[in-house]
C-alpha positions in Angstrom: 166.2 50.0 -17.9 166.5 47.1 -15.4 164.5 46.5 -13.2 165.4 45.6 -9.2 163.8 43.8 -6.4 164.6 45.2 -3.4 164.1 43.8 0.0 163.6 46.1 3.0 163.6 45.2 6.9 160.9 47.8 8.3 159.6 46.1 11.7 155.7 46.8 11.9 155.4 47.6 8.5 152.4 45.5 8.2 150.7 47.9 10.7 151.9 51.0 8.8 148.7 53.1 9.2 147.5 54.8 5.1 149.3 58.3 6.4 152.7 56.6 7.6 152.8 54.9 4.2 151.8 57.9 2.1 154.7 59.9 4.0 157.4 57.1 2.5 155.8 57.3 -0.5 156.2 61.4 -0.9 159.6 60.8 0.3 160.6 58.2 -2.0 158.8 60.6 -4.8 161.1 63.6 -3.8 163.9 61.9 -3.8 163.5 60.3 -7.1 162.9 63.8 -8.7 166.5 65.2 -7.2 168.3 61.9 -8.6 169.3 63.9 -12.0 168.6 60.1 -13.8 165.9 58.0 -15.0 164.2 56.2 -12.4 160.8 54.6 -11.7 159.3 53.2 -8.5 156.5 51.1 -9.6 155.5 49.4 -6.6 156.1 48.2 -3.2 154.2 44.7 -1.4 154.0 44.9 2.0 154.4 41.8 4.1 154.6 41.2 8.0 158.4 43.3 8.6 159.5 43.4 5.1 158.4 45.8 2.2 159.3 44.3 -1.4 159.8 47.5 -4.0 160.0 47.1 -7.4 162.0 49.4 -9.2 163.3 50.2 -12.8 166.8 51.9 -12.3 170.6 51.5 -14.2 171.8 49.3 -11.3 171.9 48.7 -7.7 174.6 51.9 -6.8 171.5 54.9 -8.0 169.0 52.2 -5.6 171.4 52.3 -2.5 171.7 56.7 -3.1 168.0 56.3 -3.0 167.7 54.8 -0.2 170.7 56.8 1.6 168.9 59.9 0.5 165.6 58.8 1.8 166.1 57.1 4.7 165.4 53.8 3.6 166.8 50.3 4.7 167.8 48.4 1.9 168.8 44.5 3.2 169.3 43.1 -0.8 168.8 44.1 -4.4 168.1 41.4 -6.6 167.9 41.7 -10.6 164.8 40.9 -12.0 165.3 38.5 -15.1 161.9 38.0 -15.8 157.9 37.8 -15.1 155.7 35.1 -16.1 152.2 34.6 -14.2 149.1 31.4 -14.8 149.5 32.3 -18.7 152.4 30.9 -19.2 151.2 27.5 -18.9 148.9 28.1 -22.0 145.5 26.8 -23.2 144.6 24.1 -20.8 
């Protein structure tokens, strides 16, 4: 499945208190159980007003019923191609 970036205005959201955050989470949980399809949230970064998710789903029109469903802002969806990290330099 491919997997999305998805970049979401949420003003504050770097001040988003453990319970605030555990709410979306539920919510985003709940709705990905009524979907009907696969689809995984693996993880969200939160940075000053934006939250980055990371999600594996069949394309950007089940992420924007997500979002719809839940409540969420969605400002872009962006197609991961790939990951690399400090290893991909190799031996040094």
């Amino acid at each position: 499945m491919p997997k999305y970036l998805i970049e979401r205005t949420v003003p504050g959201a770097d001040t988003l208190s453990a319970d605030e955050l555990r709410e979306i989470a539920a919510k985003s949980n709940a709705v990905v159980a009524g979907l009907g399809e696969p689809y995984v949230w693996q993880h969200t970064y939160v940075a000053g007003d934006k939250l980055y998710c990371v999600h594996e789903a069949s394309g950007p029109d089940i992420i924007r019923r997500h979002a719809a469903e839940g409540g969420f802002p969605v400002d872009a969806i962006t197609e991961i191609s790939t990951t690399f990290g400090p290893a991909a330099a190799g031996p040094q």
